[in-house]
C-alpha positions, 0 to 999 in steps of 0.5 A, spaced: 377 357 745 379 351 748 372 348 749 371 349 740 376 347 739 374 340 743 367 340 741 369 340 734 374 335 734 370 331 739 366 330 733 372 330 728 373 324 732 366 321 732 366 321 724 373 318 724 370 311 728 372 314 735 368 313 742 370 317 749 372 313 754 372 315 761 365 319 760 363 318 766 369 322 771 368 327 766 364 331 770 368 330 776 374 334 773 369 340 771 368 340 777 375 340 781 377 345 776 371 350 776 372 349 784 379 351 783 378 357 779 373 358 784 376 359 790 382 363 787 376 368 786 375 367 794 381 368 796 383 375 792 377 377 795 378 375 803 384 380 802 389 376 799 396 379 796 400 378 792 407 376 795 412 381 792 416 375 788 409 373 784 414 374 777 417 368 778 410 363 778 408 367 773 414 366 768 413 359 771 405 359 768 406 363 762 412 359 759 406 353 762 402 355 757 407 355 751 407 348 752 399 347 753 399 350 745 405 346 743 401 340 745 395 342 741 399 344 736 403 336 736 396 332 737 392 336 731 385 333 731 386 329 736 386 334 741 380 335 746 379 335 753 375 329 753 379 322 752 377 319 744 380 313 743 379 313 734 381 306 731 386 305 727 390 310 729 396 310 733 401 314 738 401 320 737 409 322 737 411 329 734 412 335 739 412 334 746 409 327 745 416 324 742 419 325 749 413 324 755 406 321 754 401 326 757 404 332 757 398 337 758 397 333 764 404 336 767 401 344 765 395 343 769 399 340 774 403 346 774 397 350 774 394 348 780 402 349 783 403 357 781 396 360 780 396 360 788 403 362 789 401 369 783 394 370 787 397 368 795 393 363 797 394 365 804 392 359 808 396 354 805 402 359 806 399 360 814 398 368 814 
């Protein structure tokens, strides 16, 4: 759903006189974040389980997730996961934006945070 939605407001964007910027990391950030999703996978799989207050990040994460579509909703169009910059347009101030200036980054950090604390990632926690 994400991935549509940035397709489509990539080229909203590039109708609008807009150009991507940081093209080039992009890939990189794919990476880091399919590597992540990936070694979640590997660690339930070597026998991870989960601690028995796996509730506490998991609230954490879904109420992360209230933020990360209040930030869609916020930038409209301007949403995506690339970075566009579009002329002419300015700052983005409504919703979360009023108060911080990159708030989906918080989300993600907050992603990579509780998503191990929910599957035990058990070599950071030395079992």
């Amino acid at each position: 759903m994400e991935l549509w939605l940035a397709r489509r407001n990539g080229k909203w964007a590039i109708s609008q006189g807009g150009y991507e910027v940081g093209k080039s990391h992009f890939k990189y950030i794919v990476f880091i974040h399919t590597g992540f999703l990936v070694s979640l996978f590997m660690e339930v799989g070597a026998g991870a389980n989960p601690p028995t207050w796996w509730m506490v990040p998991c609230i954490i994460l879904i109420l992360s997730q209230f933020l990360r579509y209040w930030c869609i909703y916020s930038l409209g169009p301007y949403w995506n996961t690339r970075i566009y910059i579009v002329p002419e347009s300015g700052l983005v101030k409504k919703g979360p934006y009023r108060w911080y200036s990159h708030p989906n980054y918080l989300v993600v950090m907050t992603e990579f945070v509780v998503i191990p604390l929910i599957t035990y990632f058990r070599n950071i926690l030395g079992t």
